[in-house]
Biopython code that builds the backbone (N, CA, C, O; Angstrom):
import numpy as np
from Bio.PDB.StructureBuilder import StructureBuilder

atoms = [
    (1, "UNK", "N", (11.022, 21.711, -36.762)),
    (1, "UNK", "CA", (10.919, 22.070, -35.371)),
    (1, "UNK", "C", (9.641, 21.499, -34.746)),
    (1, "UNK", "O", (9.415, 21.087, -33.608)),
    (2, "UNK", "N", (8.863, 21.604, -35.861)),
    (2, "UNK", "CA", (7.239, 20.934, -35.239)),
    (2, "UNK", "C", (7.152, 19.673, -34.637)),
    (2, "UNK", "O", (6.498, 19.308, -33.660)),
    (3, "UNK", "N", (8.164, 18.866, -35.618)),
    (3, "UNK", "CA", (8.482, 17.317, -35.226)),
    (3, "UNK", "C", (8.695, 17.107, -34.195)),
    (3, "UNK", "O", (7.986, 16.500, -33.393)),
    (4, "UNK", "N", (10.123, 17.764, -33.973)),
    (4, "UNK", "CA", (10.475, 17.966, -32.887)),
    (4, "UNK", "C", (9.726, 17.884, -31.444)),
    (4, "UNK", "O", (9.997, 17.119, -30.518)),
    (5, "UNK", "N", (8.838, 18.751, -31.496)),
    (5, "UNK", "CA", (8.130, 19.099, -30.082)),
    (5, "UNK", "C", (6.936, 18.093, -30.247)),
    (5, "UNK", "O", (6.032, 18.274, -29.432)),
    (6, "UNK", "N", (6.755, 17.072, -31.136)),
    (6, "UNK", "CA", (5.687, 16.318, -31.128)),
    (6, "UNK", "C", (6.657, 15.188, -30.771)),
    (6, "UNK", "O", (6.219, 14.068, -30.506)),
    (7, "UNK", "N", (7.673, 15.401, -30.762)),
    (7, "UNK", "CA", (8.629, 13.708, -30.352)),
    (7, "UNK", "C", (8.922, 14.068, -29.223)),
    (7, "UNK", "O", (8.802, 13.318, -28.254)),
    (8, "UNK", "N", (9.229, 14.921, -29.169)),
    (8, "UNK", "CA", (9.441, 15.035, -27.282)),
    (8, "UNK", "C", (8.402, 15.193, -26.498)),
    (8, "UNK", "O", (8.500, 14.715, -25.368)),
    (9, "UNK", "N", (7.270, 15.824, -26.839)),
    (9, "UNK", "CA", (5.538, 15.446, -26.228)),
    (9, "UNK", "C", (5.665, 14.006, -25.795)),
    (9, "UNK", "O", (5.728, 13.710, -24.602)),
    (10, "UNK", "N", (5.706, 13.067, -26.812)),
    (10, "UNK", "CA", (5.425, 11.840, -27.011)),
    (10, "UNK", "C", (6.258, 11.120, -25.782)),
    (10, "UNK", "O", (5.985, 10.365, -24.850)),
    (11, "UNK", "N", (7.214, 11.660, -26.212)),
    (11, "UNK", "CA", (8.544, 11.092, -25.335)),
    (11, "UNK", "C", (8.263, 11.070, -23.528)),
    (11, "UNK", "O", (8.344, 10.126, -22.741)),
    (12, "UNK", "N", (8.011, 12.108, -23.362)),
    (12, "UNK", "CA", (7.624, 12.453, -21.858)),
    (12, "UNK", "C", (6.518, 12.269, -21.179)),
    (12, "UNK", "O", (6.491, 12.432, -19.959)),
    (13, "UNK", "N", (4.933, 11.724, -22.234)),
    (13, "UNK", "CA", (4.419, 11.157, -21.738)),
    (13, "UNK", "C", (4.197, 9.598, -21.836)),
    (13, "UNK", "O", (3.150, 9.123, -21.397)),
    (14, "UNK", "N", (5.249, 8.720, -22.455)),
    (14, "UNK", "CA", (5.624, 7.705, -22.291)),
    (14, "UNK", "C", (6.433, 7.441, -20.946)),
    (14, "UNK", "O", (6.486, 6.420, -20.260)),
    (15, "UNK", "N", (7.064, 8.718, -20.777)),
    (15, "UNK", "CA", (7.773, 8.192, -19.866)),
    (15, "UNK", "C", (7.057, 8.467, -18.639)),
    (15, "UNK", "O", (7.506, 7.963, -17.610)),
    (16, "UNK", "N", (5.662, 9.427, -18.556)),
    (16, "UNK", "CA", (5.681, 9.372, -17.065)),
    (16, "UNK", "C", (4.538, 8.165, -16.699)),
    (16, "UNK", "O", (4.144, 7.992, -15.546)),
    (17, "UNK", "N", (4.041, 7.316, -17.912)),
    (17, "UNK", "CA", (3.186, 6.339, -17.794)),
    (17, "UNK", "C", (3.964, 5.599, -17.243)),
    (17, "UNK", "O", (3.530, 5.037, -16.238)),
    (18, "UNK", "N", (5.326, 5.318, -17.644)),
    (18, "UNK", "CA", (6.139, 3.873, -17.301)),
    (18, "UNK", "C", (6.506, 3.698, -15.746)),
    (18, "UNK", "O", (6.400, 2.676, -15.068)),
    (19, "UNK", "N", (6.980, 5.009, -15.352)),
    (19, "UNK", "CA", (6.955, 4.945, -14.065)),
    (19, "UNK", "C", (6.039, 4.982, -12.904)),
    (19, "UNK", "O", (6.280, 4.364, -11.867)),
    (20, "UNK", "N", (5.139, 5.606, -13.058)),
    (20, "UNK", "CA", (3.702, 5.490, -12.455)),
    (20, "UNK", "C", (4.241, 5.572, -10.428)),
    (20, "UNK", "O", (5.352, 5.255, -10.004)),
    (21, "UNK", "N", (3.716, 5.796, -10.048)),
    (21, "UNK", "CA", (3.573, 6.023, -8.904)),
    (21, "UNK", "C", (2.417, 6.164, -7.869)),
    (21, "UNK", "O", (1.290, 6.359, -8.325)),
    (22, "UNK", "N", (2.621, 6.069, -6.255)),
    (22, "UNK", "CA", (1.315, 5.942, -5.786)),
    (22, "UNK", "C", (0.965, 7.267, -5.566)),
    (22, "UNK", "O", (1.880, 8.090, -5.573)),
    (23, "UNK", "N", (-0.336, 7.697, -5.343)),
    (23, "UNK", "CA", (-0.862, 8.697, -4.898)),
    (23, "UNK", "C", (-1.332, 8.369, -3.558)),
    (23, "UNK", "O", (-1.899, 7.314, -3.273)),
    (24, "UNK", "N", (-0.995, 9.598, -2.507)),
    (24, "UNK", "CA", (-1.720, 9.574, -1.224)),
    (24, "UNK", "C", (-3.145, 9.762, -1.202)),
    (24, "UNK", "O", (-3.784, 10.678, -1.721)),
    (25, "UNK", "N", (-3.530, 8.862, -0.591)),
    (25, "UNK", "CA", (-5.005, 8.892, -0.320)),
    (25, "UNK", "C", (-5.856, 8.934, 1.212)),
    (25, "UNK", "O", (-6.632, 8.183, 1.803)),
    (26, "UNK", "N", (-5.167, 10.388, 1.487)),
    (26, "UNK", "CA", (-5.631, 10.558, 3.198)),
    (26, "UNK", "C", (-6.731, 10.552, 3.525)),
    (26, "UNK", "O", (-6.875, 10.599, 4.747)),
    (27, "UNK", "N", (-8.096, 10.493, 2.635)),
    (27, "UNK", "CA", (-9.640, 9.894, 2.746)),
    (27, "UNK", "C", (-9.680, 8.676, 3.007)),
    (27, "UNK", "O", (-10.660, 8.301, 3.651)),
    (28, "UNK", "N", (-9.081, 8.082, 2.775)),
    (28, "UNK", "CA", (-8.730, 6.192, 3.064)),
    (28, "UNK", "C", (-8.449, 6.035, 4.693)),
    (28, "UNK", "O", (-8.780, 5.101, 5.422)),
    (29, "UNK", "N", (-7.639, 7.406, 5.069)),
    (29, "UNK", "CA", (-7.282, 6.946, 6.647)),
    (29, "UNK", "C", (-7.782, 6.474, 7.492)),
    (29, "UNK", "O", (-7.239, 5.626, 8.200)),
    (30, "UNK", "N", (-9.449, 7.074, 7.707)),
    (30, "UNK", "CA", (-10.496, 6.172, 8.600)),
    (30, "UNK", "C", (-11.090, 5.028, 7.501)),
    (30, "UNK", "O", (-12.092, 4.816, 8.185)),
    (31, "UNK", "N", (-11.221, 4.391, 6.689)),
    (31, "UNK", "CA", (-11.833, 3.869, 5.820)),
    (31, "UNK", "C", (-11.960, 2.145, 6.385)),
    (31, "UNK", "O", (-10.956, 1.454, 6.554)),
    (32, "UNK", "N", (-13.240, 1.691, 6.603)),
    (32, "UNK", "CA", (-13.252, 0.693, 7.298)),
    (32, "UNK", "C", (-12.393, -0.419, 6.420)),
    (32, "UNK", "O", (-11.709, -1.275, 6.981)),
    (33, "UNK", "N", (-12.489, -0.325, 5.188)),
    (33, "UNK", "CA", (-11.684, -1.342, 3.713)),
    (33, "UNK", "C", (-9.945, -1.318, 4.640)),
    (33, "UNK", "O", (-9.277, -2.271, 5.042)),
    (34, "UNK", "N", (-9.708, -0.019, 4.706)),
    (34, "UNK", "CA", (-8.159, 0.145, 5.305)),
    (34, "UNK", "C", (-8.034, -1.074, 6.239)),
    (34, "UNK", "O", (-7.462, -2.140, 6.008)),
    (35, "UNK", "N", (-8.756, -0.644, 7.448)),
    (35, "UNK", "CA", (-8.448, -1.356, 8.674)),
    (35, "UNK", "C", (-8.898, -2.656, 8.541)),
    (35, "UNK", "O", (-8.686, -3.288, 9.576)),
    (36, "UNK", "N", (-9.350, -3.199, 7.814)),
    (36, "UNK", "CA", (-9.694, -4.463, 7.415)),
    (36, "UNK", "C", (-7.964, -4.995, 6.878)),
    (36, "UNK", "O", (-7.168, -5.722, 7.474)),
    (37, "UNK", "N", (-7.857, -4.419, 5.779)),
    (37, "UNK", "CA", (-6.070, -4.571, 5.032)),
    (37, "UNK", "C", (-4.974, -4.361, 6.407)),
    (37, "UNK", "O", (-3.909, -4.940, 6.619)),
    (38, "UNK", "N", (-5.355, -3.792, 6.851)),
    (38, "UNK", "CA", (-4.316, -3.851, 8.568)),
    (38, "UNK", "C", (-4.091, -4.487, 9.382)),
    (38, "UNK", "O", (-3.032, -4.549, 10.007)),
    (39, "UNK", "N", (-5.439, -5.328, 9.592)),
    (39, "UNK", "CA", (-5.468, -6.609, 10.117)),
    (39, "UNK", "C", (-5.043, -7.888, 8.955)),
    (39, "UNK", "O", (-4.360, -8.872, 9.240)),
    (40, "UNK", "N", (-5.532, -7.638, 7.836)),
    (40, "UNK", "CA", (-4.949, -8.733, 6.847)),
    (40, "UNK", "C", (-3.092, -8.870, 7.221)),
    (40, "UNK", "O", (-2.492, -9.899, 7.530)),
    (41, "UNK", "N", (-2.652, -7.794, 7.099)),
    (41, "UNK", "CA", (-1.414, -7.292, 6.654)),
    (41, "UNK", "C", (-1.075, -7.816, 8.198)),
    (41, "UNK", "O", (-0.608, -8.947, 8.067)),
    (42, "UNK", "N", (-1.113, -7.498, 9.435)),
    (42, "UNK", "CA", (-1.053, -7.794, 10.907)),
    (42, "UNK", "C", (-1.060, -9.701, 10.882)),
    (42, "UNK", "O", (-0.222, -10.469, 11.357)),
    (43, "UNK", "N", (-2.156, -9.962, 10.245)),
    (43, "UNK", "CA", (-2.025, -11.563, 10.547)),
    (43, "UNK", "C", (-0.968, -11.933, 9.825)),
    (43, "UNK", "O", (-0.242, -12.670, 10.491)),
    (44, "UNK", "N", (-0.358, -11.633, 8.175)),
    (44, "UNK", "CA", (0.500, -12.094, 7.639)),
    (44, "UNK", "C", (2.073, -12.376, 8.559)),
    (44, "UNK", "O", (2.901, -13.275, 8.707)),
    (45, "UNK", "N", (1.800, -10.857, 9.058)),
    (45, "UNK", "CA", (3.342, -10.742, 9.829)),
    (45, "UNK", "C", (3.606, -11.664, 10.716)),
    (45, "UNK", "O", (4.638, -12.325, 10.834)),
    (46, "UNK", "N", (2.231, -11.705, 11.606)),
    (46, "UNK", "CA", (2.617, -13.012, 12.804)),
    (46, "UNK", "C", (2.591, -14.404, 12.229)),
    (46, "UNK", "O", (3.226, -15.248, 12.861)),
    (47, "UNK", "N", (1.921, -14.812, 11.060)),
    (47, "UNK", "CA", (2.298, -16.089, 10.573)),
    (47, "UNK", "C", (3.533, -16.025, 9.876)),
    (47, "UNK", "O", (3.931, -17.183, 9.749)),
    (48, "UNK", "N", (4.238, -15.313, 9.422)),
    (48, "UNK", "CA", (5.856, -15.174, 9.161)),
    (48, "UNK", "C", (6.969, -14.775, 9.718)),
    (48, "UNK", "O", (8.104, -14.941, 9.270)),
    (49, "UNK", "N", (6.581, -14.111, 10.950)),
    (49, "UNK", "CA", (7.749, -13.966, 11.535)),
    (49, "UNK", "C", (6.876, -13.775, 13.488)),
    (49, "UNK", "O", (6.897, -12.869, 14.322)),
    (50, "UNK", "N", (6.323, -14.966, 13.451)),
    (50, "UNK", "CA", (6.094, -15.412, 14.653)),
    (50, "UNK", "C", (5.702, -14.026, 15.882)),
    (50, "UNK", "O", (5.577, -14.266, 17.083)),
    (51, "UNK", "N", (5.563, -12.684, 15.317)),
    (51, "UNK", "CA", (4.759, -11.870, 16.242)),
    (51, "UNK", "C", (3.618, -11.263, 16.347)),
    (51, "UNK", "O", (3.604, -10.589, 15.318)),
    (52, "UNK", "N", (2.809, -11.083, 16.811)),
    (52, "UNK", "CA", (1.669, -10.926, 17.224)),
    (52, "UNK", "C", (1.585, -9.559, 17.574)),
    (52, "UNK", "O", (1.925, -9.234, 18.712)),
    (53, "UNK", "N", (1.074, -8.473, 16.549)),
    (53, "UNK", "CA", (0.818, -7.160, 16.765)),
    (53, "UNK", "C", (-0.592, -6.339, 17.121)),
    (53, "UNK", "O", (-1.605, -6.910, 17.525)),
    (54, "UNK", "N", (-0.530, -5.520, 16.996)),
    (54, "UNK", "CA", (-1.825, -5.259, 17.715)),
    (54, "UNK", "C", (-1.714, -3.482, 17.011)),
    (54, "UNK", "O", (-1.042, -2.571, 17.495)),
    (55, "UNK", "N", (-2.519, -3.421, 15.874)),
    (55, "UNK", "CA", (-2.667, -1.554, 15.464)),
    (55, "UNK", "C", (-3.170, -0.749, 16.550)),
    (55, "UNK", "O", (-4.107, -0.748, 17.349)),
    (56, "UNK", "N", (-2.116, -0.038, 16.233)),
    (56, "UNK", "CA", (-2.376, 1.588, 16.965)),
    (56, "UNK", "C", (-3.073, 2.752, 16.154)),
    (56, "UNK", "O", (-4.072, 3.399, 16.468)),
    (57, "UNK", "N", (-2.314, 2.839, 15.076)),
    (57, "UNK", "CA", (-2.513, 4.132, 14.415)),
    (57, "UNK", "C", (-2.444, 3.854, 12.607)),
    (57, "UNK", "O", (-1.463, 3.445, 11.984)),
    (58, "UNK", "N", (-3.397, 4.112, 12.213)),
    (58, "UNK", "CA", (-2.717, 4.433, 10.553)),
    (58, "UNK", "C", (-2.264, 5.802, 10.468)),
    (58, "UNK", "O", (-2.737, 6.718, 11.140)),
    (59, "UNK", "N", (-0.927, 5.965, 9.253)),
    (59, "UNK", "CA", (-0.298, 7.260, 9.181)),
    (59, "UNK", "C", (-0.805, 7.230, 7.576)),
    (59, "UNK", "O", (-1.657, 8.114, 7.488)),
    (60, "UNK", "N", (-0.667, 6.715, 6.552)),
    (60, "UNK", "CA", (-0.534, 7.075, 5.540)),
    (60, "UNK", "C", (-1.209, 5.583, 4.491)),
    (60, "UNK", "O", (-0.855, 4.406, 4.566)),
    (61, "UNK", "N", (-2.225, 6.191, 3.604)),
    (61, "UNK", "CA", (-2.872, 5.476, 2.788)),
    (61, "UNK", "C", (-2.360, 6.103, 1.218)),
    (61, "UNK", "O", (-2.633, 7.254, 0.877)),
    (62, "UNK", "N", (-1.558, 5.116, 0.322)),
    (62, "UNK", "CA", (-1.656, 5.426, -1.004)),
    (62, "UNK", "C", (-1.567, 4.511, -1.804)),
    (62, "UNK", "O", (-0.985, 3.474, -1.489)),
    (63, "UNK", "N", (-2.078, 4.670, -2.923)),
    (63, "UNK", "CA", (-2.808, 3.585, -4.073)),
    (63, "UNK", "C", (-1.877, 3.493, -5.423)),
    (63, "UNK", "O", (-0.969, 4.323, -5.484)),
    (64, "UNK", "N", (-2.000, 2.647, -6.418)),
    (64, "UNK", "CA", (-1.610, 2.498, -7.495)),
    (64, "UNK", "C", (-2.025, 1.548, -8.397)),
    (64, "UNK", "O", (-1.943, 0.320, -8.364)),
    (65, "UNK", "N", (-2.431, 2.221, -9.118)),
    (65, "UNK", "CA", (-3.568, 1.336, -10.505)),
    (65, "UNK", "C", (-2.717, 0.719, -10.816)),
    (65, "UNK", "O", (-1.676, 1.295, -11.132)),
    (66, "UNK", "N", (-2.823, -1.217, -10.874)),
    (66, "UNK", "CA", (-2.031, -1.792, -11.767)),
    (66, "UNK", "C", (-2.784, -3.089, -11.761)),
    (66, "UNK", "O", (-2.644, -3.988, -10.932)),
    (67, "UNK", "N", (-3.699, -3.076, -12.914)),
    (67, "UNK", "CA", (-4.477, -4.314, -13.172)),
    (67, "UNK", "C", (-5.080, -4.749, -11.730)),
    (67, "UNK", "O", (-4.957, -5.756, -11.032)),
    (68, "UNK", "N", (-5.760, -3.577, -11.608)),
    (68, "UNK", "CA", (-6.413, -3.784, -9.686)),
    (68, "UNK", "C", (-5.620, -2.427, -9.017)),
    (68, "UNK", "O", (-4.709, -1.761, -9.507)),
    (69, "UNK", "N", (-6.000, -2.345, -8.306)),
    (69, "UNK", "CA", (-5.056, -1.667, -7.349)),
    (69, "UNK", "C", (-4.359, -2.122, -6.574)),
    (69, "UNK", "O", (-4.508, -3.299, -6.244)),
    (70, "UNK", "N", (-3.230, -1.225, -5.955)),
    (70, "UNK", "CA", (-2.253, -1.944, -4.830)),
    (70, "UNK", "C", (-2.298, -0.642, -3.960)),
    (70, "UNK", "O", (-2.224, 0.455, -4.514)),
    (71, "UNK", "N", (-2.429, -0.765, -2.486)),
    (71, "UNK", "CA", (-2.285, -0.148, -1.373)),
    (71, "UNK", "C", (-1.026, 0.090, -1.275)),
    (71, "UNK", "O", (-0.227, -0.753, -1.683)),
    (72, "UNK", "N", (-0.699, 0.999, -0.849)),
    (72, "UNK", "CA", (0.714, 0.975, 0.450)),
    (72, "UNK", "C", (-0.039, 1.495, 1.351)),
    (72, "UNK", "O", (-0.971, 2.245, 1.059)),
    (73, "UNK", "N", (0.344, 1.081, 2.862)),
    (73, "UNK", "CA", (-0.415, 1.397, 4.328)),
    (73, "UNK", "C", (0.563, 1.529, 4.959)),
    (73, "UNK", "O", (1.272, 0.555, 5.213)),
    (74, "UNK", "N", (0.893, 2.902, 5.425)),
    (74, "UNK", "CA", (2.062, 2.752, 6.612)),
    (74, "UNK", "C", (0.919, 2.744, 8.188)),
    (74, "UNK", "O", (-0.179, 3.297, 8.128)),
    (75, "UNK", "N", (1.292, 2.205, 9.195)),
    (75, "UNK", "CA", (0.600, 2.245, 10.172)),
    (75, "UNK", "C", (1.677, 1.739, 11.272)),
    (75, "UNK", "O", (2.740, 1.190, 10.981)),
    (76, "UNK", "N", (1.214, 2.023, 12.613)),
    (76, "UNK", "CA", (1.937, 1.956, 14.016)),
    (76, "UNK", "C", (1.229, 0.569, 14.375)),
    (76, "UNK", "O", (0.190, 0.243, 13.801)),
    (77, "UNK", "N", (1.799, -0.193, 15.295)),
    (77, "UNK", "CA", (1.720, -1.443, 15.958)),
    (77, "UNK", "C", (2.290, -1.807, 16.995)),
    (77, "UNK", "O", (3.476, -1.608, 17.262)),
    (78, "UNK", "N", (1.409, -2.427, 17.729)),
    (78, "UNK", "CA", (2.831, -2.804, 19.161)),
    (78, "UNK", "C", (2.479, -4.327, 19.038)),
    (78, "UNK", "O", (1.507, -4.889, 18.533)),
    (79, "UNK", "N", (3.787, -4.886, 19.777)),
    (79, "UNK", "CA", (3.517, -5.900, 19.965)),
    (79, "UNK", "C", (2.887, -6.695, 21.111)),
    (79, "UNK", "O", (3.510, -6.385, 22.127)),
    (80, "UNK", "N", (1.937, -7.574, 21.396)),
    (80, "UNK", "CA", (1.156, -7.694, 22.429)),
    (80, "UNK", "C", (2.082, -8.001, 23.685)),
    (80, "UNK", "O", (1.626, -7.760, 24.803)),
    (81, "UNK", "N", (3.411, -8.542, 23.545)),
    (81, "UNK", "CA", (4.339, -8.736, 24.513)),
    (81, "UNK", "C", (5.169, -7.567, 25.261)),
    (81, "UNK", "O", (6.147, -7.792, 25.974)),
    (82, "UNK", "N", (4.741, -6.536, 25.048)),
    (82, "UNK", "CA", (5.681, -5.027, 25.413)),
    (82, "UNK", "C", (5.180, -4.188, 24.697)),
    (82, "UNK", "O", (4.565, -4.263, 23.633)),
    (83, "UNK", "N", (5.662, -2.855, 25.745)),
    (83, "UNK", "CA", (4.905, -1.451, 25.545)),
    (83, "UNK", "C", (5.734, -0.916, 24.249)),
    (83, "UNK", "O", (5.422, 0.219, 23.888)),
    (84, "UNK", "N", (6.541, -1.444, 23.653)),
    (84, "UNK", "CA", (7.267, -1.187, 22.217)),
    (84, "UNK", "C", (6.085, -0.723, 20.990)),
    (84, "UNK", "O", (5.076, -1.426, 20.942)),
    (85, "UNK", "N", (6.186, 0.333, 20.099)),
    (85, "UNK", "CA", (5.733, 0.239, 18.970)),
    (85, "UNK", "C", (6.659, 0.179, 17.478)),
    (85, "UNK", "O", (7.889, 0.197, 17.495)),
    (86, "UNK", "N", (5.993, 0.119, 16.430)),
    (86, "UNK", "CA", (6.774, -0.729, 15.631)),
    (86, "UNK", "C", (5.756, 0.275, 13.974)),
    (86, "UNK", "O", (4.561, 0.268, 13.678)),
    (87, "UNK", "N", (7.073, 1.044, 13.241)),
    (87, "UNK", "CA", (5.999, 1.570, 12.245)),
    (87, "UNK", "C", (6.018, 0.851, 11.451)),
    (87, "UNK", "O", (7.062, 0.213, 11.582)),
    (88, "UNK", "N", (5.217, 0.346, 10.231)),
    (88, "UNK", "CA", (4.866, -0.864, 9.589)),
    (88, "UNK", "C", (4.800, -0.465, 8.100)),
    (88, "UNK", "O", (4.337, 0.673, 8.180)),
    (89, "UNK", "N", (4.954, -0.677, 7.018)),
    (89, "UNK", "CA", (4.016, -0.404, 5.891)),
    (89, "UNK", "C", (3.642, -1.882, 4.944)),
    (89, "UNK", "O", (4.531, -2.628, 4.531)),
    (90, "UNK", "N", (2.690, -2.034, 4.791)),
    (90, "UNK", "CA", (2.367, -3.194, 3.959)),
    (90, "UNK", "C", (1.914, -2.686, 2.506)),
    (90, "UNK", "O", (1.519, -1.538, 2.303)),
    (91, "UNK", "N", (2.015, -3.653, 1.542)),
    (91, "UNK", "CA", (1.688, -3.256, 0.638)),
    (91, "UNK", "C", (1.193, -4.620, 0.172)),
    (91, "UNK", "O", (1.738, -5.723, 0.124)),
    (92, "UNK", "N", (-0.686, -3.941, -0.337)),
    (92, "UNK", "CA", (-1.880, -4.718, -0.413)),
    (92, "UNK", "C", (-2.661, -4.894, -2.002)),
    (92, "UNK", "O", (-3.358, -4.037, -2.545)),
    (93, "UNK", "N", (-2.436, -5.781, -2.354)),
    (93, "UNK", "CA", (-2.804, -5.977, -3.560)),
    (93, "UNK", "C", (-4.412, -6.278, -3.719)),
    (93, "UNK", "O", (-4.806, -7.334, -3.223)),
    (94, "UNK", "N", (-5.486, -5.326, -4.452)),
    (94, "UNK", "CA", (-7.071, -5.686, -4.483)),
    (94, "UNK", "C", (-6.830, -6.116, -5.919)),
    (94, "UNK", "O", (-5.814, -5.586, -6.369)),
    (95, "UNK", "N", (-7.422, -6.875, -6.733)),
    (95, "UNK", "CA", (-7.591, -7.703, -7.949)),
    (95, "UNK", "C", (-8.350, -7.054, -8.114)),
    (95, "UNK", "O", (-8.866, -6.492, -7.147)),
    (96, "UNK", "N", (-8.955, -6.721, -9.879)),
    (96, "UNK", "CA", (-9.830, -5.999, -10.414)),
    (96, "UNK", "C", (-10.561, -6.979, -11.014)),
    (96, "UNK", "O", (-11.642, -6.806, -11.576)),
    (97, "UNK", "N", (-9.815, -8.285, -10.864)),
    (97, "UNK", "CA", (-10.858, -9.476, -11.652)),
    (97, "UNK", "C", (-12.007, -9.873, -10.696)),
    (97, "UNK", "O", (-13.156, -10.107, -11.071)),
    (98, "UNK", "N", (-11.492, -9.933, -9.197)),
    (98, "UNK", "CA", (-12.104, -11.090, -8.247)),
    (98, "UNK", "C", (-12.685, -9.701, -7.337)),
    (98, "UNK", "O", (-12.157, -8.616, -7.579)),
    (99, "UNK", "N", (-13.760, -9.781, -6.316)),
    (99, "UNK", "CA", (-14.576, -8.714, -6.044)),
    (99, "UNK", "C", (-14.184, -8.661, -4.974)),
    (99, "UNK", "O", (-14.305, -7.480, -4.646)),
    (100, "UNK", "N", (-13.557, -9.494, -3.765)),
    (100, "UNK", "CA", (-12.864, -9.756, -2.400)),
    (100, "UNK", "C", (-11.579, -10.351, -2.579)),
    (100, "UNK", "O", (-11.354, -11.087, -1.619)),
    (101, "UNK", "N", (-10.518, -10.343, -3.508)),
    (101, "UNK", "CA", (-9.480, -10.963, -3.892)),
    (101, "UNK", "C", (-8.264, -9.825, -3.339)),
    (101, "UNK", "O", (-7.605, -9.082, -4.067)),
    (102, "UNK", "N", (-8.201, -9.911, -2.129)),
    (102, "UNK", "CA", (-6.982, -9.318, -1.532)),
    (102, "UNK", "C", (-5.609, -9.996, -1.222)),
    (102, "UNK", "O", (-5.834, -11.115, -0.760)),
    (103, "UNK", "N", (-4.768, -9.834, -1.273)),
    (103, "UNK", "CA", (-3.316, -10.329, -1.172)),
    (103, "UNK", "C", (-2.609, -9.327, -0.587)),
    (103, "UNK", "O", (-2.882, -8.141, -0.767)),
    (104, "UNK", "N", (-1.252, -9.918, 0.462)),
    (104, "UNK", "CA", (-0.924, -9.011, 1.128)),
    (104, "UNK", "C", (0.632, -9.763, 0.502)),
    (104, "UNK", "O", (0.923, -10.954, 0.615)),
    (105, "UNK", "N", (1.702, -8.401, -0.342)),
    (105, "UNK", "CA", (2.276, -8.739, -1.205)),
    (105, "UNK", "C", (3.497, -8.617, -0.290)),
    (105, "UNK", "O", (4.319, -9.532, -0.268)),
    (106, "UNK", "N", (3.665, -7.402, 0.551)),
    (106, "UNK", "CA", (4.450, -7.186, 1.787)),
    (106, "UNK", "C", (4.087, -6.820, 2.554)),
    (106, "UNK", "O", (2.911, -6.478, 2.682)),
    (107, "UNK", "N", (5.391, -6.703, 3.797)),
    (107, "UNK", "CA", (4.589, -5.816, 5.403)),
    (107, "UNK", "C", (6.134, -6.059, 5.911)),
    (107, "UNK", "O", (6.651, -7.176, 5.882)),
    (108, "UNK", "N", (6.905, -4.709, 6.447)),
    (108, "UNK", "CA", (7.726, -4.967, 7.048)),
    (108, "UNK", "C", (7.455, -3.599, 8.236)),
    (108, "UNK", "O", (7.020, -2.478, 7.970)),
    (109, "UNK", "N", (7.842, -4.097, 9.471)),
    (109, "UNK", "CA", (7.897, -3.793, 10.293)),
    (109, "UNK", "C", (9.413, -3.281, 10.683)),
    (109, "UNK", "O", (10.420, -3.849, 10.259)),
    (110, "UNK", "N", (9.446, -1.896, 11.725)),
    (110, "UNK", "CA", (11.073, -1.482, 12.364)),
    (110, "UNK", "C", (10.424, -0.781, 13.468)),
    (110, "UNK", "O", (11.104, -0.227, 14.332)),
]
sb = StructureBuilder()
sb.init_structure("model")
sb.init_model(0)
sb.init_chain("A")
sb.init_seg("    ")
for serial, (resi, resn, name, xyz) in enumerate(atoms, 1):
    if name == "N":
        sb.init_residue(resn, " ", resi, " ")
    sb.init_atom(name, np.array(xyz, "f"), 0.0, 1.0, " ", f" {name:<3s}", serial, name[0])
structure = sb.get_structure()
């Protein structure tokens, strides 16, 4: 029976390593690093899909350790052509090798 509960210990914290997930990080919300990644994430969009946004609001900052961290940023945007806003989330890759090595991995806008 002892085995037992040492294989299924084992078992369940294998498994909640594998899946891993982000944690919210609502201290990040004003965080000048954020709004820096907002504008990163903002220029990507208009060099790929030709619009030109402009942040309103961040809603939601959360992280995930993976050889560096990776952001998710949901945030509000309008576009400079109309009173339209647009909620966004990008997701921002920091390198743990390189000390300013940011990458903006996605960003979709609706």
């Amino acid at each position: 029976m002892f085995k037992l509960l040492i294989a299924l210990s084992l078992f369940a914290a294998i498994q909640c390593q594998l899946l891993g997930s982000f944690t919210d990080r609502p201290e990040l919300l004003q965080d000048p690093l954020t709004q820096s990644m907002v504008e990163l994430a903002i220029n990507q969009y208009a060099e790929t899909e030709n619009v030109r946004l402009v942040p309103v609001n961040v809603l939601n900052v959360a992280t995930k350790v993976v050889n560096g961290v990776l952001y998710r940023i949901t945030f509000t945007a309008g576009p400079t052509s109309s009173q339209s806003t647009f909620v966004c989330t990008a997701k921002i890759y920091q390198s743990a090798i390189t000390s300013n090595g940011l990458l903006v991995s996605s960003i979709q806008c609706a």
